[in-house]
TILUM-131561 format. One record per residue: residue in one letter; x, y, z of N, C-alpha, C in turn. Coordinates in steps of 0.001 Angstrom, whole numbers, plus 500000, padded with zeros to 6 digits. Example, Ala and Ser with C-alpha at 12.3 -4.5 7.8 and 13.67 -1.06 7.14 Angstrom:
TILUM-131561
> marse | n.xx | n.yy | n.zz | ca.xx | ca.yy | ca.zz | c.xx | c.yy | c.zz
> A | 513190 | 494310 | 507800 | 512300 | 495500 | 507800 | 513200 | 496700 | 507800
> S | 512850 | 497750 | 507080 | 513670 | 498940 | 507140 | 512900 | 500030 | 507870
end
This chain:
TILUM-131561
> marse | n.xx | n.yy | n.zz | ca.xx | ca.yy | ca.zz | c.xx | c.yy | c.zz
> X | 026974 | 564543 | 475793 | 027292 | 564842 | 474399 | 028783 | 564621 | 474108
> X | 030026 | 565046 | 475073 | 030961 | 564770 | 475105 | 031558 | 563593 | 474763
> X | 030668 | 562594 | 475849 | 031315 | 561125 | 475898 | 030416 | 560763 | 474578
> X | 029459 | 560833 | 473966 | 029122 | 560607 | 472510 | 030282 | 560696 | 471306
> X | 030515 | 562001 | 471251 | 031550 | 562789 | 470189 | 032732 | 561642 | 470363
> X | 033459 | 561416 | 472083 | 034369 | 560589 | 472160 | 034162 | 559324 | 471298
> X | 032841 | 558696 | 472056 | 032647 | 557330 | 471663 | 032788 | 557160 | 469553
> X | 031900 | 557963 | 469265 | 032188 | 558219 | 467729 | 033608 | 557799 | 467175
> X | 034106 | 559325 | 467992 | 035613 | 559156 | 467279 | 036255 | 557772 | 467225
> X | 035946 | 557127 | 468395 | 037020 | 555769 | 468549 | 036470 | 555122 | 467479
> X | 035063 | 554730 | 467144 | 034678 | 554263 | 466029 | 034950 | 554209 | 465171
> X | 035052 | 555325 | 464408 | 035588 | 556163 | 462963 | 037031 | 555426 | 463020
> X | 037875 | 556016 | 464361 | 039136 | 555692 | 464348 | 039605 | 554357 | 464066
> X | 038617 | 552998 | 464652 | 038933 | 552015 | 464359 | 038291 | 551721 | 463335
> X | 037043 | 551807 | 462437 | 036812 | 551566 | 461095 | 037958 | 551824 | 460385
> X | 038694 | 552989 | 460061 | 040079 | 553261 | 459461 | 041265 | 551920 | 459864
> X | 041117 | 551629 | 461198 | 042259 | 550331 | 461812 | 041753 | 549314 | 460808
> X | 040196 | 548823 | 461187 | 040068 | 547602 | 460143 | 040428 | 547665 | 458504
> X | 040391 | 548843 | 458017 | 040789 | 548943 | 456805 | 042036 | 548781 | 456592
> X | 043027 | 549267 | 457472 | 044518 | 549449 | 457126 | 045429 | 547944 | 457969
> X | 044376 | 547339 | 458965 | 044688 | 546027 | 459305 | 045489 | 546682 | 460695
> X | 045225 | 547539 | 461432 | 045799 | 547791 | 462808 | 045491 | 546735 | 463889
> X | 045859 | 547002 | 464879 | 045491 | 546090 | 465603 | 045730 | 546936 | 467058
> X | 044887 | 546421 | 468077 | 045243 | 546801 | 469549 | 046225 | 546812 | 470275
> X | 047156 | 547697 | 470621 | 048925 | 547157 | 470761 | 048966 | 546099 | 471671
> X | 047363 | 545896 | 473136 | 048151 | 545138 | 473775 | 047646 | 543383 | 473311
> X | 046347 | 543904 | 472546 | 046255 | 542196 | 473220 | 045942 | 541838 | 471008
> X | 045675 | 542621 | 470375 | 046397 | 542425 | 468828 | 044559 | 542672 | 468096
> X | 043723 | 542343 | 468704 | 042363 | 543144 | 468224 | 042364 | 543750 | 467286
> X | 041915 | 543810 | 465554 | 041951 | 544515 | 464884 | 041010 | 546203 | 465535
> X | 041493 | 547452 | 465003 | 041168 | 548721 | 465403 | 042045 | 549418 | 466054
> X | 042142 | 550463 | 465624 | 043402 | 551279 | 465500 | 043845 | 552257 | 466576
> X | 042878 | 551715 | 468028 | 042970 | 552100 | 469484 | 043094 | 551393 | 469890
> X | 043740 | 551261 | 471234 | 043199 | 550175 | 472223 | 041998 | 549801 | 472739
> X | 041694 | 548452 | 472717 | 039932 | 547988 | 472837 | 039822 | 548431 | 473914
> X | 038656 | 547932 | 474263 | 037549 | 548627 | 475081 | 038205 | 547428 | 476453
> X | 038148 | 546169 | 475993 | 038396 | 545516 | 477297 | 039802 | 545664 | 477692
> X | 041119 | 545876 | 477307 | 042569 | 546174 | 477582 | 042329 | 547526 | 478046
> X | 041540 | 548382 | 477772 | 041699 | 549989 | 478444 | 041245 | 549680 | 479633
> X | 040434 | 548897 | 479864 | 039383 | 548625 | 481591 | 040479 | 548220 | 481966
> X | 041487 | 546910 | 481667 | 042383 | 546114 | 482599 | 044145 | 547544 | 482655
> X | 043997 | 548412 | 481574 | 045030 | 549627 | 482270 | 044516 | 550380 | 482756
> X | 043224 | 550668 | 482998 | 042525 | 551895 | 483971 | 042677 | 551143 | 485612
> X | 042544 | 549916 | 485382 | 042814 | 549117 | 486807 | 044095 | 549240 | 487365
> X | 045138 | 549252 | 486222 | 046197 | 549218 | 486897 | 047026 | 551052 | 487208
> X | 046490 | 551851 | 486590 | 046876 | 553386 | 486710 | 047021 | 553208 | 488029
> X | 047815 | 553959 | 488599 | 048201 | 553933 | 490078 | 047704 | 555688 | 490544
> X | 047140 | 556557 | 489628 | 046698 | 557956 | 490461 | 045237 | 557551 | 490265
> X | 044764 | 557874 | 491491 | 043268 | 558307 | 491888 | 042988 | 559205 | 492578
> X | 042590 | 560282 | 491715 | 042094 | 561829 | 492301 | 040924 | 561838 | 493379
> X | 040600 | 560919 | 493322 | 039722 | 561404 | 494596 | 039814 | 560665 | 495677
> X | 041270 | 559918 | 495884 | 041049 | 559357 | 497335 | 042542 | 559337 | 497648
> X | 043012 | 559756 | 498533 | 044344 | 560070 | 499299 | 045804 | 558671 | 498435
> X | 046389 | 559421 | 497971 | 047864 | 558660 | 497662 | 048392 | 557543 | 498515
> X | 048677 | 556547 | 498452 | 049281 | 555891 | 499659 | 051046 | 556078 | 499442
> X | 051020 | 555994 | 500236 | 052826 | 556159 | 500649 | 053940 | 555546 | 499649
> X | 054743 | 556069 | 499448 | 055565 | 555871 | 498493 | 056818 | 555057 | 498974
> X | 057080 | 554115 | 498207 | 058223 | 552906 | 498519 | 059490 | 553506 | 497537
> X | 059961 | 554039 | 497395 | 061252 | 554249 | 496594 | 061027 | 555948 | 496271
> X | 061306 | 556088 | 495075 | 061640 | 556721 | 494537 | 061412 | 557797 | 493119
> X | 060712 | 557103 | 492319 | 060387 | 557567 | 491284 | 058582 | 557390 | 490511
> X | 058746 | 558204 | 490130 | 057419 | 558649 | 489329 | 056873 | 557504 | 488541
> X | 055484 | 557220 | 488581 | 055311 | 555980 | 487967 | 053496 | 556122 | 487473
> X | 053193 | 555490 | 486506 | 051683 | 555733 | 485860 | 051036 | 554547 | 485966
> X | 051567 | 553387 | 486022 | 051190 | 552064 | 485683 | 051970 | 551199 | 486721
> X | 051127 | 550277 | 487393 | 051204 | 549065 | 487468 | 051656 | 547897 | 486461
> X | 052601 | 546922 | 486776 | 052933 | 546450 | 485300 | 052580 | 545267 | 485278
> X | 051329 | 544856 | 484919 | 050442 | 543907 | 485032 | 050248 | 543360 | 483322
> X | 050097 | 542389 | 482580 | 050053 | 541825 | 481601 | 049696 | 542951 | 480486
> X | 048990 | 543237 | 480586 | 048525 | 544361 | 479356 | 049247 | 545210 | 479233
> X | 050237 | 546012 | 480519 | 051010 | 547300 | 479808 | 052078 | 546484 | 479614
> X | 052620 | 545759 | 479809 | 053566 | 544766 | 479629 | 053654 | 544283 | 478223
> X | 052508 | 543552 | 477413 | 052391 | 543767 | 476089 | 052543 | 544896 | 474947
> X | 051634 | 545338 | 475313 | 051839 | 546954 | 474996 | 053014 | 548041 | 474666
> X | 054477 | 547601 | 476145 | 055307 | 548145 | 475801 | 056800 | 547261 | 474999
> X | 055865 | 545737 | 475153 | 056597 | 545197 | 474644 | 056702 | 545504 | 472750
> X | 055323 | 545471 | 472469 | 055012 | 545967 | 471151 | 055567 | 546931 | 470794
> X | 055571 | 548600 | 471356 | 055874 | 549549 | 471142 | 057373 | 549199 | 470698
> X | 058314 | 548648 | 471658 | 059698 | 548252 | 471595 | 060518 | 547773 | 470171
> X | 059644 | 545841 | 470623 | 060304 | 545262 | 469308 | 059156 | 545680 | 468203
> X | 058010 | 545913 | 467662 | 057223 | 545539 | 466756 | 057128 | 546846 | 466446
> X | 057267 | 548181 | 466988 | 057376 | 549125 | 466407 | 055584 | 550120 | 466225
> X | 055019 | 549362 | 467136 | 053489 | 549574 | 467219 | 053590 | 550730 | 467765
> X | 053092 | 552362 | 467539 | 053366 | 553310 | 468188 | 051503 | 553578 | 468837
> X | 050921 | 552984 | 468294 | 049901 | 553281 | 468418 | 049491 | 553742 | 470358
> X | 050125 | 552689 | 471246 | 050335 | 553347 | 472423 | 050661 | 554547 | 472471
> X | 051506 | 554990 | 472032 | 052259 | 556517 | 472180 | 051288 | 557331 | 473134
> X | 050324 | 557903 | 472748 | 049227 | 558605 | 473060 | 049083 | 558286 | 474612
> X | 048408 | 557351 | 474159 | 048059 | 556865 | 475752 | 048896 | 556584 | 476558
> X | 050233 | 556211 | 476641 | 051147 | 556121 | 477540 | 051588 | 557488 | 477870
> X | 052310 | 558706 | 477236 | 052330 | 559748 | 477050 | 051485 | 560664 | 477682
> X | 050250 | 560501 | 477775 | 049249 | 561304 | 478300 | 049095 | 560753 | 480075
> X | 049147 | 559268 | 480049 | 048987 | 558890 | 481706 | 050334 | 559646 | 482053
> X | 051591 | 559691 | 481579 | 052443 | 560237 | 482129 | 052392 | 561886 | 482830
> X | 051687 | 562355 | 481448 | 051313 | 564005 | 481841 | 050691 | 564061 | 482951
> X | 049558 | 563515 | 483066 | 048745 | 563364 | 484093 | 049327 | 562821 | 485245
> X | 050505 | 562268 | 485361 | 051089 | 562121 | 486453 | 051681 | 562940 | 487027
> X | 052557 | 563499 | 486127 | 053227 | 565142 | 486707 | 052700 | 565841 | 487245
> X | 050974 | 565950 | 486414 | 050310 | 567230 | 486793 | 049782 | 567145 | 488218
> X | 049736 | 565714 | 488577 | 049408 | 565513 | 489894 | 049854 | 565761 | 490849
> X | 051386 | 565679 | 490734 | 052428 | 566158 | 491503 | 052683 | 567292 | 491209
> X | 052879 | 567812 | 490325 | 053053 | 568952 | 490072 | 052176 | 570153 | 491006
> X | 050609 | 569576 | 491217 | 049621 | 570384 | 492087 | 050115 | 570155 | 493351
> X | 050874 | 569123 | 493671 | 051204 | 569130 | 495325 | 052817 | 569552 | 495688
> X | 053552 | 569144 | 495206 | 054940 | 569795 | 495749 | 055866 | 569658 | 494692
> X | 055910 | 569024 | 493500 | 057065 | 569036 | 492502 | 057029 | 570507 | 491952
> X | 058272 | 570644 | 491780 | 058957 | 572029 | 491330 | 058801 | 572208 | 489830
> X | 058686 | 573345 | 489207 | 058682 | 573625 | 488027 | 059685 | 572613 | 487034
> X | 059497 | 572568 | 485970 | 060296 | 571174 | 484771 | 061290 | 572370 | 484156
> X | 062575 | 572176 | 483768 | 063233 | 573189 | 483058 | 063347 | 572102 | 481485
> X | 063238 | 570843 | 482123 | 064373 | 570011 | 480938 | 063573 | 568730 | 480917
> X | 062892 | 568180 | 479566 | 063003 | 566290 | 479683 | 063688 | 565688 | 478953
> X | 064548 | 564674 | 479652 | 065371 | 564053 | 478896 | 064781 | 562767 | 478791
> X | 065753 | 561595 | 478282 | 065521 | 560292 | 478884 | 066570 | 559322 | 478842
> X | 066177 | 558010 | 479389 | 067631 | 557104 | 479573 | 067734 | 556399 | 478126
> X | 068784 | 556705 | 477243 | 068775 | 555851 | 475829 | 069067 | 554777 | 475771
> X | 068356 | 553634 | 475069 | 068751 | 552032 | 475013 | 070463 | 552095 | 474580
> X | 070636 | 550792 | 474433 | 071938 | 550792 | 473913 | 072232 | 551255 | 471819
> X | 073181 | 551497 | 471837 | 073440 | 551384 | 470377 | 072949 | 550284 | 469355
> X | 073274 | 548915 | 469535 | 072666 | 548324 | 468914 | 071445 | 548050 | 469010
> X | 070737 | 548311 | 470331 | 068743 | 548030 | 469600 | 068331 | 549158 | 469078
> X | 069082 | 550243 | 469235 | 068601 | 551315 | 468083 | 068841 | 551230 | 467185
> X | 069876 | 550877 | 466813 | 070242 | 550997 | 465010 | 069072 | 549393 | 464909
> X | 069063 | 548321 | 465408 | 067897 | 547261 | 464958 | 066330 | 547682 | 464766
> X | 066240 | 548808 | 465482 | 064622 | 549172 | 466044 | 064425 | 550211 | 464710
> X | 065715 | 550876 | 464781 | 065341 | 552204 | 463817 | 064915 | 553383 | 465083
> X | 064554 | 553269 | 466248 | 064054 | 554391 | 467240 | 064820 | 553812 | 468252
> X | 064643 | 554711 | 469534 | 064258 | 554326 | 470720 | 062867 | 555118 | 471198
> X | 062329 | 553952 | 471997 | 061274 | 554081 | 472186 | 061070 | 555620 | 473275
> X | 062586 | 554665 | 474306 | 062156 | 556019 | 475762 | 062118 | 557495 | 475020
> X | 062813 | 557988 | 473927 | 063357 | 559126 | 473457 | 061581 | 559727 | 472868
> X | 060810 | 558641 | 471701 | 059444 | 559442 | 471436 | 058587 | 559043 | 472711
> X | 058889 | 558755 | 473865 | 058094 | 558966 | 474784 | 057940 | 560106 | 475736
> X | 059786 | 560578 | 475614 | 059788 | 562065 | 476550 | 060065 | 562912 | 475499
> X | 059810 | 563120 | 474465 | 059375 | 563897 | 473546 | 057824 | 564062 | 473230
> X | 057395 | 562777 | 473481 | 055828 | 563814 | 473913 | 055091 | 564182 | 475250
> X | 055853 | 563717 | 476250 | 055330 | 564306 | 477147 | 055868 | 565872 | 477598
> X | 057452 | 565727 | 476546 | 057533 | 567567 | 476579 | 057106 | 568422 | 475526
> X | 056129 | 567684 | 475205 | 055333 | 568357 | 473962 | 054238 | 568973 | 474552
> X | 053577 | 567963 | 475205 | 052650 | 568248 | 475747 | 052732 | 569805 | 477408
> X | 053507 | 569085 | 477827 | 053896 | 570358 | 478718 | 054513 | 571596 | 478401
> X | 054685 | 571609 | 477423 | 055486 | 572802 | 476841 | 057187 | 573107 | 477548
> X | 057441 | 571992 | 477554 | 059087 | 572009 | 478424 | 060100 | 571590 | 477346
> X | 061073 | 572209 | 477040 | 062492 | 571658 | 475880 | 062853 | 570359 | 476455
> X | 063106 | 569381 | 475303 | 063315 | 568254 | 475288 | 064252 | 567957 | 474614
> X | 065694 | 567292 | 475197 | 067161 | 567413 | 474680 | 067574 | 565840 | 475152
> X | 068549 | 565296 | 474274 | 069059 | 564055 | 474565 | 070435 | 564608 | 475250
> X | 070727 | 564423 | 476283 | 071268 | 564814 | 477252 | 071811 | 563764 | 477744
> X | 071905 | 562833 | 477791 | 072507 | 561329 | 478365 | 073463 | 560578 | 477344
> X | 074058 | 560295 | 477236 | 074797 | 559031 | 476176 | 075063 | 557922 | 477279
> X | 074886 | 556819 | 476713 | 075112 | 555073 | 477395 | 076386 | 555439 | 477030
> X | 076844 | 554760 | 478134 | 078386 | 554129 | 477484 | 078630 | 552766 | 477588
> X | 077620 | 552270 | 478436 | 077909 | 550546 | 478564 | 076740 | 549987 | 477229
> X | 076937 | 549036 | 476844 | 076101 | 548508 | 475626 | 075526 | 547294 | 475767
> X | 075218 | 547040 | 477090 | 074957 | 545685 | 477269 | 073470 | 546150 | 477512
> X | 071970 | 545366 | 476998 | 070491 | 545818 | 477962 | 070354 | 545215 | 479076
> X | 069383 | 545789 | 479659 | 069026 | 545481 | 481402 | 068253 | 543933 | 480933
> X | 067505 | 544072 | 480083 | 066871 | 542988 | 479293 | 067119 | 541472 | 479855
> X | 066475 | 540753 | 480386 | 067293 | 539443 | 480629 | 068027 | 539126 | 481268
> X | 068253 | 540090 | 482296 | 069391 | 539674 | 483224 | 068664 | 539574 | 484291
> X | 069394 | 538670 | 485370 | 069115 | 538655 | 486464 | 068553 | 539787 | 487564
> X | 068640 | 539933 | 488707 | 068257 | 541022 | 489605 | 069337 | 541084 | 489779
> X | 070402 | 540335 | 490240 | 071804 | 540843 | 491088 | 072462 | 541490 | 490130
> X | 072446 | 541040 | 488443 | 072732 | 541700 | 487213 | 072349 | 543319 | 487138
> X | 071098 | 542833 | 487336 | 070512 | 544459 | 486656 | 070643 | 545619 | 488036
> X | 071190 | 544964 | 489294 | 071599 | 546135 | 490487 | 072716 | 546893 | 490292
> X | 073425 | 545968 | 489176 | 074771 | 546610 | 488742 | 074608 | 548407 | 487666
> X | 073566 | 548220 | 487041 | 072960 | 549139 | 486181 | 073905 | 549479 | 484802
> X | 073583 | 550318 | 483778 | 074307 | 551199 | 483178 | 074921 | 552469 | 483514
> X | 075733 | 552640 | 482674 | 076463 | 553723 | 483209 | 076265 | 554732 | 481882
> X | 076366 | 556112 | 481999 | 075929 | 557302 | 481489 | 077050 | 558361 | 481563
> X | 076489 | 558789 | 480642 | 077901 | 560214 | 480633 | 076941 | 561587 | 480322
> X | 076471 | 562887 | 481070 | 075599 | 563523 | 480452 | 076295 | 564760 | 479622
> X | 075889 | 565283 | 478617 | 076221 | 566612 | 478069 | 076261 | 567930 | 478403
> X | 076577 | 568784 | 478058 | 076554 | 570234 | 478750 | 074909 | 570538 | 478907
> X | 074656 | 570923 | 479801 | 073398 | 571307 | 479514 | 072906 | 572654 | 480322
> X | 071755 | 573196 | 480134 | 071491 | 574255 | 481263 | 070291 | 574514 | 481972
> X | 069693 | 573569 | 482782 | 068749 | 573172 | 483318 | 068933 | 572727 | 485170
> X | 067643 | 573580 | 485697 | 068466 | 573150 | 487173 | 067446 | 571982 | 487358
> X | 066384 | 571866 | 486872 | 065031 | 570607 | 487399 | 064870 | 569892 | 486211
> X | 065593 | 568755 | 485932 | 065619 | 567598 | 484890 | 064671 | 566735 | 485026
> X | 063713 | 566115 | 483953 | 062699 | 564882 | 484219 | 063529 | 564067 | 483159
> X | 063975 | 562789 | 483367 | 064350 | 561889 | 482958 | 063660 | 560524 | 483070
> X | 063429 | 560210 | 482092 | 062018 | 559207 | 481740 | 062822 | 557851 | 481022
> X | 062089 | 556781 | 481173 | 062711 | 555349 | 481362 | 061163 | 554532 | 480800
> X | 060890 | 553110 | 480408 | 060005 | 552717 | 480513 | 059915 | 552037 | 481319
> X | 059947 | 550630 | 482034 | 059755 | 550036 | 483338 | 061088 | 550343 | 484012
> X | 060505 | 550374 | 485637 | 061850 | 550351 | 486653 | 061535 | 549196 | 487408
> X | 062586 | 548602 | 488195 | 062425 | 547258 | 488509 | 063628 | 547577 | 489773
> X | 064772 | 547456 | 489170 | 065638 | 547731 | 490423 | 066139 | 549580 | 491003
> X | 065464 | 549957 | 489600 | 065756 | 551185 | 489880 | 067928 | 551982 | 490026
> X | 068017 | 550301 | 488998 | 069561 | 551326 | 488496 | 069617 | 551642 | 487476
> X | 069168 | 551840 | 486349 | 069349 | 552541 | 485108 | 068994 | 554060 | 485597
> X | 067695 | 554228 | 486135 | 067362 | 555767 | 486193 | 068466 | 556209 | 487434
> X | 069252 | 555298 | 488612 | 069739 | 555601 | 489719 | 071283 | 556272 | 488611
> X | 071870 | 555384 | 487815 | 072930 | 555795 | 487013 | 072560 | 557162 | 486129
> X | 071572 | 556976 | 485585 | 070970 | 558444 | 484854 | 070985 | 559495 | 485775
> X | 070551 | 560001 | 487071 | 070331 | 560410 | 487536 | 072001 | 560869 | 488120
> X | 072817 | 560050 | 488850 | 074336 | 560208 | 488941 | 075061 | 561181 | 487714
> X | 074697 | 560961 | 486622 | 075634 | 561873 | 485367 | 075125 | 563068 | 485382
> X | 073644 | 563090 | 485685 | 073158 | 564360 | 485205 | 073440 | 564994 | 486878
> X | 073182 | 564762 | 488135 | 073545 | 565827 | 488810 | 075399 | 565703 | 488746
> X | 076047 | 564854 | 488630 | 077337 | 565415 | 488045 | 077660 | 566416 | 486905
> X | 076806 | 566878 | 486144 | 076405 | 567912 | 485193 | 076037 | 568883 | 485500
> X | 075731 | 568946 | 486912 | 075140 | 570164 | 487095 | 073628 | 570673 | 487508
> X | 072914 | 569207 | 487463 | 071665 | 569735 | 487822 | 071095 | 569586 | 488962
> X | 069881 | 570596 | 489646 | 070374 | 570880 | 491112 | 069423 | 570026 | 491338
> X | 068199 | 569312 | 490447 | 067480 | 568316 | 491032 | 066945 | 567420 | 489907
> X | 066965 | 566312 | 489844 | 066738 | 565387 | 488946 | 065334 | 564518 | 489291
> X | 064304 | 564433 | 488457 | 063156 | 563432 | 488978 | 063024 | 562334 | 488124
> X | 062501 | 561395 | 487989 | 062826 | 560424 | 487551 | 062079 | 559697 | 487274
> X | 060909 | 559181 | 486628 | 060085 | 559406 | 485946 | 059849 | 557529 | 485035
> X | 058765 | 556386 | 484994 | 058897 | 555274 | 484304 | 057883 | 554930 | 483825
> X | 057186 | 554525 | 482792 | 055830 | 553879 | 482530 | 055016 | 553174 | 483669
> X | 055960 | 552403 | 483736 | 055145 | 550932 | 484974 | 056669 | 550701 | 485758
> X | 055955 | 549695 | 486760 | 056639 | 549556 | 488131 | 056949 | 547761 | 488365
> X | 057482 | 547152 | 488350 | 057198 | 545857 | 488852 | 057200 | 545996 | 490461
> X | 057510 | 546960 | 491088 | 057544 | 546700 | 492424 | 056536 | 547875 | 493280
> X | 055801 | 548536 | 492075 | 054933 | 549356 | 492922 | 055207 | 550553 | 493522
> X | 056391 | 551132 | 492932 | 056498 | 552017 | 493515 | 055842 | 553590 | 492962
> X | 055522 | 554246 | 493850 | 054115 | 555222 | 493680 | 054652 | 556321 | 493402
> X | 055428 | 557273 | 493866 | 055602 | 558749 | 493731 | 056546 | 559371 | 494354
> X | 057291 | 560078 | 493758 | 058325 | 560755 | 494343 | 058662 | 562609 | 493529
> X | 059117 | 563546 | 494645 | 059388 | 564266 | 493827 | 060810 | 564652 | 493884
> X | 061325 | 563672 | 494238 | 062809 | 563503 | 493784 | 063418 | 562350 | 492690
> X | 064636 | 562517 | 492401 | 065004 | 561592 | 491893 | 065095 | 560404 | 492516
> X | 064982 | 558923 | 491989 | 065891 | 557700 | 492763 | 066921 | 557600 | 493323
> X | 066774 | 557205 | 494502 | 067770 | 557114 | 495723 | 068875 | 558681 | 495181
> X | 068365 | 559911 | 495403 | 069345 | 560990 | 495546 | 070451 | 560989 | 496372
> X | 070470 | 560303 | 497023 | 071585 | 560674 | 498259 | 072960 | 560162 | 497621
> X | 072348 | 558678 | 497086 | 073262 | 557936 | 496342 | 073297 | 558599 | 494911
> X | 072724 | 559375 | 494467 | 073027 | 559972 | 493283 | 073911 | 560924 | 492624
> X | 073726 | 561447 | 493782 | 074555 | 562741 | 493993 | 075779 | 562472 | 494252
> X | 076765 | 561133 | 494681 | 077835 | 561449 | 495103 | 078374 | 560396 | 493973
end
């Protein structure tokens, strides 16, 4: 009866899409969810499966997605085109990631922040994206959610090389009063934007930072620390 009521709703929900001319964020499908065949190809790529043992973790940080063509669209949309319609569903795999960890050894959340684009694609975008993304996943958890980071470099990771983007941004964090920070990013790749995020805020004061991305280009699975801490911390 459940999965009925569900199935309905999406219906209803996308009859309303065809009327108002929505479309599927990843692959452009009129209906005002994501279709039926793009949800199969991100259920493939979700990286938690509750019922069969975690495999070992290569780095560092928290991750929901594999970044395989569809979430790749998807967050490309969300970005430049302003399609929020993901929100939900990205937002929620995230919760569900915490909560996973959260049941095995991550420590209580005091704080979510996130890493802010530069100045100019916000004032172009009108948003940043990372900011309504860890605003609803501290909605959903019931944890205060504070912009706590300022960029100070203004250049994006966007387009640059690998030896480029090892260099990272640099961050300055605010007063804050939180000892267990989640700081959220959308893809990690080399893992220096969240490694620099992570540097300001335990220079701020916080006694543990986790670190937190949509998708992975390199697969990396789970952590309940921040990225490379050792190097963070100093």
């Amino acid at each position: 009866m459940i999965k009925l009521i569900d199935a309905l709703g999406v219906r209803v929900e996308n009859f309303f899409g065809y009327l108002i001319g929505a479309t599927c964020p990843a692959c452009g499908r009129l209906g005002a969810s994501i279709c039926n065949s793009c949800t199969k190809k991100i259920t493939d790529a979700y990286l938690v499966n509750l019922d069969s043992k975690q495999p070992e973790y290569h780095g560092a940080v928290l991750v929901a997605f594999e970044y395989n063509s569809v979430i790749r669209k998807m967050i490309l949309n969300f970005k430049y085109r302003n399609q929020r319609s993901s929100l939900r569903f990205i937002g929620d795999a995230l919760v569900q990631r915490l909560r996973v960890e959260q049941s095995r050894t991550l420590r209580r959340l005091d704080l979510v922040t996130w890493a802010p684009t530069t100045t100019k694609r916000r004032v172009e975008r009108g948003f940043d994206h990372a900011e309504l993304i860890a605003k609803y996943v501290a909605k959903q958890l019931s944890v205060p959610c504070r912009k706590v980071l300022v960029r100070l470099s203004d250049r994006p990771q966007t387009g640059k090389s690998r030896n480029a983007r090892l260099v990272g941004p640099t961050f300055r964090a605010r007063n804050f009063d939180a000892e267990h920070v989640l700081v959220i990013d959308d893809v990690v790749t080399t893992g220096a934007t969240l490694n620099s995020a992570s540097h300001a805020l335990y220079q701020a004061g916080a006694g543990l930072v986790t670190c937190m991305a949509v998708a992975s280009t390199v697969l990396w699975q789970s952590s309940t620390e921040s990225y490379a801490p050792e190097k963070a911390r100093k």
